[in-house]
MARKE-486636 format. One line per field, with one value per residue (C-alpha): residue number from 1; residue in three letters; chain; x, y, z. Coordinates in steps of 0.02 Angstrom, whole numbers, plus 50000, padded with zeros to 5 digits. Layout:
pos <- (NUM;...)
code <- (ala;...)
unit <- (A;...)
east <- (X;...)
north <- (Y;...)
up <- (Z;...)
//
This chain:
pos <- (1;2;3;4;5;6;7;8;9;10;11;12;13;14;15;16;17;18;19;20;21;22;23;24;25;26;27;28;29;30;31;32;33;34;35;36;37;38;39;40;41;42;43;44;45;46;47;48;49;50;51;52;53;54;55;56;57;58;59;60;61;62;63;64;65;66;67;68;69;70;71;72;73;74;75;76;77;78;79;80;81;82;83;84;85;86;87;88;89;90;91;92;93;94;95;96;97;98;99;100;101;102;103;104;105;106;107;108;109;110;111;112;113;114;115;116;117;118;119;120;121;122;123;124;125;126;127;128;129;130;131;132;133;134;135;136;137;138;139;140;141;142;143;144;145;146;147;148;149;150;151;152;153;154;155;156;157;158;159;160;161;162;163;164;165;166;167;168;169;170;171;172;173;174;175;176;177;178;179;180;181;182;183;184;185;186;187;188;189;190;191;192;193;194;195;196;197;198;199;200;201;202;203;204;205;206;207;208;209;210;211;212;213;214;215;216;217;218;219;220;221;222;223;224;225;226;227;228;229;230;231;232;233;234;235;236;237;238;239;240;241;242;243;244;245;246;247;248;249;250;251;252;253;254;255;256;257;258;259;260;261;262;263;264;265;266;267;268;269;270;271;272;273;274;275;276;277;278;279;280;281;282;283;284;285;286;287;288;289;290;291;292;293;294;295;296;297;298;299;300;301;302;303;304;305)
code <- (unk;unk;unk;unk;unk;unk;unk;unk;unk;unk;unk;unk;unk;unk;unk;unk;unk;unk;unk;unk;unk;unk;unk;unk;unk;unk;unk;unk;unk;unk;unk;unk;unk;unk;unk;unk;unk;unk;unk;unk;unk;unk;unk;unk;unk;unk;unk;unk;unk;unk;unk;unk;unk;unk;unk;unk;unk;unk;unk;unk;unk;unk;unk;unk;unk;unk;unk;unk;unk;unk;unk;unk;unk;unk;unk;unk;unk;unk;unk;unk;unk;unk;unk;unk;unk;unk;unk;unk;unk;unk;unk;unk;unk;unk;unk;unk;unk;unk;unk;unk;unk;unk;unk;unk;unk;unk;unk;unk;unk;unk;unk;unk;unk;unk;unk;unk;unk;unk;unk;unk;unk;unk;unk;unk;unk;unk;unk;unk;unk;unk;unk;unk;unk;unk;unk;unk;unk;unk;unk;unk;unk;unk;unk;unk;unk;unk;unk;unk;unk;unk;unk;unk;unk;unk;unk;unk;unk;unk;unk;unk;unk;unk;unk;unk;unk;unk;unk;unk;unk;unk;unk;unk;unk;unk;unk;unk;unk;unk;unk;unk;unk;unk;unk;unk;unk;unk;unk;unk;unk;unk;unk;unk;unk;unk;unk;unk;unk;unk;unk;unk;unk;unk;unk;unk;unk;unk;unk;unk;unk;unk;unk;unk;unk;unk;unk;unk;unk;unk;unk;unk;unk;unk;unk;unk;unk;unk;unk;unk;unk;unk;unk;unk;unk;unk;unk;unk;unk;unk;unk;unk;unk;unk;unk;unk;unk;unk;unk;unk;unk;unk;unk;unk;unk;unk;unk;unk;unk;unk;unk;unk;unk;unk;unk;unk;unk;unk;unk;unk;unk;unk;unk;unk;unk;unk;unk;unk;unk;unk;unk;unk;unk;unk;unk;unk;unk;unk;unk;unk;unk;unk;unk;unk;unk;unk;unk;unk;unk;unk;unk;unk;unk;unk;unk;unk;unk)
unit <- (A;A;A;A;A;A;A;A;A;A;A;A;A;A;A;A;A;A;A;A;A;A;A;A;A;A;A;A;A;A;A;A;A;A;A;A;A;A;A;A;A;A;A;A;A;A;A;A;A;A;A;A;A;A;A;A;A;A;A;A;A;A;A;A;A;A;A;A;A;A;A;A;A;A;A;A;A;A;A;A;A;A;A;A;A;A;A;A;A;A;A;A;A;A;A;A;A;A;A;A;A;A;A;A;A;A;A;A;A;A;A;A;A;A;A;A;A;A;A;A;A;A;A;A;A;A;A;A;A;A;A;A;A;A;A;A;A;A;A;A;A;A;A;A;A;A;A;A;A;A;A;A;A;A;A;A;A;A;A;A;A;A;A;A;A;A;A;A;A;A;A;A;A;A;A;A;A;A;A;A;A;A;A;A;A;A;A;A;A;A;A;A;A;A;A;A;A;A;A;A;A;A;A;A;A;A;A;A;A;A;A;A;A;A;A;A;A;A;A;A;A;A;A;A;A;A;A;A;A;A;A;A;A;A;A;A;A;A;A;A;A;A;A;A;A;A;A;A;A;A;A;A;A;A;A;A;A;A;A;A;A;A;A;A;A;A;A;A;A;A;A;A;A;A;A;A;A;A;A;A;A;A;A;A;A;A;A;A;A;A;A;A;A;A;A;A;A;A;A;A;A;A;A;A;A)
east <- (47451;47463;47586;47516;47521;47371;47274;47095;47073;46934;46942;46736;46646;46595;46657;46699;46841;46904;47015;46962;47092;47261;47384;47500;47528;47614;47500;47550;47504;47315;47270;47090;46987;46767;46662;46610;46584;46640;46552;46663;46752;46916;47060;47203;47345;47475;47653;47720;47646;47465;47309;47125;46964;46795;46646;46488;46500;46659;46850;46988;47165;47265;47465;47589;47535;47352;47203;47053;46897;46782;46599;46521;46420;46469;46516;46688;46813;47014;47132;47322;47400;47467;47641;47693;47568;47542;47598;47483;47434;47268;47147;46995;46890;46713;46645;46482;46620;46704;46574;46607;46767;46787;46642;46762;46930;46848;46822;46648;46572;46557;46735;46833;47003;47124;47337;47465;47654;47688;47692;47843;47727;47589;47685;47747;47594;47533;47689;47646;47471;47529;47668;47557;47423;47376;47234;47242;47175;47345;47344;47179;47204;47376;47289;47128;47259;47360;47194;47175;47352;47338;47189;47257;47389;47274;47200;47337;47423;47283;47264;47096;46983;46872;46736;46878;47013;46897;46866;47055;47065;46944;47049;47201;47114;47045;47223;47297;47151;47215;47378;47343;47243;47388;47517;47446;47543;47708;47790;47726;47707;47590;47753;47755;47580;47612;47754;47653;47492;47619;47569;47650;47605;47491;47405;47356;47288;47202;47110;47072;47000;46886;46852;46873;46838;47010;47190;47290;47353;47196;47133;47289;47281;47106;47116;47268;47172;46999;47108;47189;47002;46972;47127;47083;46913;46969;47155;47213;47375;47490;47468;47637;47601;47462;47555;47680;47544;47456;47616;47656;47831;47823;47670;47680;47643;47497;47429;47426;47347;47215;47168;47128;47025;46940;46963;47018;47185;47203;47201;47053;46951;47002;46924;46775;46755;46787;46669;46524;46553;46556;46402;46313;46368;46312;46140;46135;46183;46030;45906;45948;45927;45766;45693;45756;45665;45532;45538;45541;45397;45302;45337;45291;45116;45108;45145;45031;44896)
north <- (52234;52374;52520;52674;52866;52972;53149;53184;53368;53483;53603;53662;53539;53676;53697;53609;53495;53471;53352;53278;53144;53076;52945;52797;52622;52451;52297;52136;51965;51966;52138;52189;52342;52298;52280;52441;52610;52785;52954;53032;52981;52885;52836;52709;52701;52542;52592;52412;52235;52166;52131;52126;52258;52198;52321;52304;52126;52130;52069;52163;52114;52271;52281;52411;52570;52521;52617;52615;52723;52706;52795;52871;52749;52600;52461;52385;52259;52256;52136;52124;51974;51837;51821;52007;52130;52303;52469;52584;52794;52865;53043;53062;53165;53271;53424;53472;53441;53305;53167;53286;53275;53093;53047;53129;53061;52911;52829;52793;52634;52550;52573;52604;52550;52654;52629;52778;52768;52920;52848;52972;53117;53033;52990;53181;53260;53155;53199;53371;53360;53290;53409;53545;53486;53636;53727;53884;53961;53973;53759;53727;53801;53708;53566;53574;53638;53488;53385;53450;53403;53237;53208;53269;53170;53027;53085;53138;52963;52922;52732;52761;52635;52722;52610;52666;52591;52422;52398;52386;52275;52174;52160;52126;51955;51898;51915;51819;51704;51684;51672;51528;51409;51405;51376;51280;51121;51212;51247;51417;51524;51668;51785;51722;51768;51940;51983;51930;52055;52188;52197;52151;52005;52092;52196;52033;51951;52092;52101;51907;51913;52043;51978;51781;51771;51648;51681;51665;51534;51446;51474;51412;51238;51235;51242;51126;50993;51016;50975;50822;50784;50751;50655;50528;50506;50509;50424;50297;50379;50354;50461;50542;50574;50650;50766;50827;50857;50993;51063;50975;50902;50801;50650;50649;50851;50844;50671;50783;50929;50803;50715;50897;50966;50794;50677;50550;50493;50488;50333;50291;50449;50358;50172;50247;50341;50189;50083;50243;50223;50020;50008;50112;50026;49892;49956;50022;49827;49799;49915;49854;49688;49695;49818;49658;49538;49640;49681;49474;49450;49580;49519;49334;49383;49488;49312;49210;49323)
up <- (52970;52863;52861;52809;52836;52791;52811;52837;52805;52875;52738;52681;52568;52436;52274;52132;52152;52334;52424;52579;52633;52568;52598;52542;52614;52643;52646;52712;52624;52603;52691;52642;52641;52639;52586;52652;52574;52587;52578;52429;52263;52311;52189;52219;52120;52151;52156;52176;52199;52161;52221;52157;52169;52186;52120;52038;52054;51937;52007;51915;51951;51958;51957;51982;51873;51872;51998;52029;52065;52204;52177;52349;52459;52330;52415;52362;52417;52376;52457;52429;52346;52467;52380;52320;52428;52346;52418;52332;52375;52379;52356;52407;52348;52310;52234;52123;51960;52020;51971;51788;51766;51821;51688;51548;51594;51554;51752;51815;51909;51731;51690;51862;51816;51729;51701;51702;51692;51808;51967;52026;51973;52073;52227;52248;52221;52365;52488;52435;52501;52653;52675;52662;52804;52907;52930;52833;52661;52575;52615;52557;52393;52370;52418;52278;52163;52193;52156;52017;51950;52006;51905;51766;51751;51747;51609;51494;51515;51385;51468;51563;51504;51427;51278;51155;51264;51309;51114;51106;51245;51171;51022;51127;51192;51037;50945;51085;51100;50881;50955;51080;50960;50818;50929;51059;50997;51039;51215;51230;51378;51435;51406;51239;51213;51278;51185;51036;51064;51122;51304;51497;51575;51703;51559;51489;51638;51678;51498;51507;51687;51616;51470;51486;51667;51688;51676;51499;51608;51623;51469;51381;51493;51451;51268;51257;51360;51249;51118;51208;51246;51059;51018;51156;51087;50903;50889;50982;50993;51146;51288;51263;51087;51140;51265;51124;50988;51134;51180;51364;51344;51505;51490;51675;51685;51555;51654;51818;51718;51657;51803;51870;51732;51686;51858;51792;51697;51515;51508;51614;51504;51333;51405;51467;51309;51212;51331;51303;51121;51097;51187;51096;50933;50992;51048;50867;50791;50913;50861;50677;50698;50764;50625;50512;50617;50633;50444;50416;50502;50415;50243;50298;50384;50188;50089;50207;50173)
//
């Protein structure tokens, strides 16, 4: 069920920047929107919570202080997260400029997600367009005008994501990416990784979704396991060994974390491994023992000769 309070206004679609709905809302756990379309530009800006936009056959995870852009007859899906559902506020919009100005803040179907720190602003500019919802010139004009102020806040908070701003991003994941495989061996967490590139937490998931298609989460776990991979082949090192050189201080925890990654136990990967490996020594030992035989047999037939 969701809680929400919005305008649809009537005012003439002419011009070049006009506003034709409004509003701001409460999801519950796992409230979605699509995939459907709609006939105008529509932004969505989360005020609190999290959830996850679906467009152009890319997912984006976006947090408090994060939007998003919807183009006109685009398809697109967004659903609330199940634990901490996202209130969020929205404009929507058209106009012969607006595709214009959208294109050089920076927000397009390419690159539809943007962050901005003035939520307050936002959130009154929005009340504002709702307080003034009457028919009438004087409201119409406070109402574009309005529009227009709400866009440009977006784009003075200089964190659309523009190629500029994805470059960076870029170079946000590969430093923590750096970060990750030098200190995998210690107890680090994804906070520690964030503090380290200079980010939040939900900045950083966001960038590795995008760019890594997993979690920091995931890709941590991942790269500490690939690593426990190659001890098990290469060492015969205890398990819990094992589990302290890639940073799990609990055997049981990085067992469990194995088993799901590789099915199968530690243990039971390092004997099958072994098992892989002495029998194809063996069929090696094999091999060379008949290229002696045969070898033998071809110097005696030489000799008889």
């Amino acid at each position: 069920m969701e809680k929400a309070f919005k305008l649809e206004f009537d005012n003439e679609r002419i011009g070049n920047l006009y506003l034709n709905n409004c509003g701001c809302s409460q999801t519950e756990a796992l409230h979605s929107f699509g995939p459907a379309s709609k006939p105008h530009f529509l932004i969505h800006y989360v005020l609190s919570g999290k959830g996850y936009f679906r467009f152009h056959d890319k997912e984006y995870h976006i947090g408090a202080g994060h939007g998003f852009l919807i183009e006109p007859d685009e398809l697109a899906f967004y659903q609330a997260d199940e634990k901490e559902p996202w209130s969020y506020l929205w404009v929507g919009f058209g106009g012969s400029k607006a595709k214009d100005y959208l294109s050089n803040m920076g927000l397009s179907g390419d690159h539809p997600v943007f962050s901005c720190d003035f939520s307050t602003e936002l959130y009154d500019i929005v009340k504002d367009m709702m307080k003034h919802n009457t028919f009438g010139m004087a409201n119409d004009l406070r109402r574009n005008g309005l529009l227009g102020v709400f866009l440009s806040i977006i784009a003075e908070s200089s964190s659309v994501v523009t190629s500029e701003e994805e470059n960076k991003g870029n170079q946000y994941v590969q430093k923590a990416v750096t970060f990750i495989q030098s200190n995998y061996c210690n107890p680090i967490k994804v906070t520690d990784v964030a503090e380290y590139v200079c980010i939040n937490r939900s900045y950083l998931y966001t960038l590795f979704q995008n760019y890594l298609g997993m979690s920091p989460q995931q890709f941590l776990t991942t790269f500490r396991l690939t690593k426990a991979r190659e001890l098990l082949e290469s060492t015969d090192y205890p398990i819990e060994s094992i589990a302290i050189t890639c940073g799990y201080s609990d055997a049981q925890v990085f067992t469990k974390a194995f088993h799901l990654m590789r099915g199968m136990t530690p243990t039971q990967y390092r004997k099958a491994v072994h098992h892989e490996s002495s029998r194809e020594q063996l069929e090696e030992v094999e091999e060379m023992i008949s290229r002696m035989i045969s070898n033998e047999t071809d110097n005696s037939t030489s000799a008889e000769g």
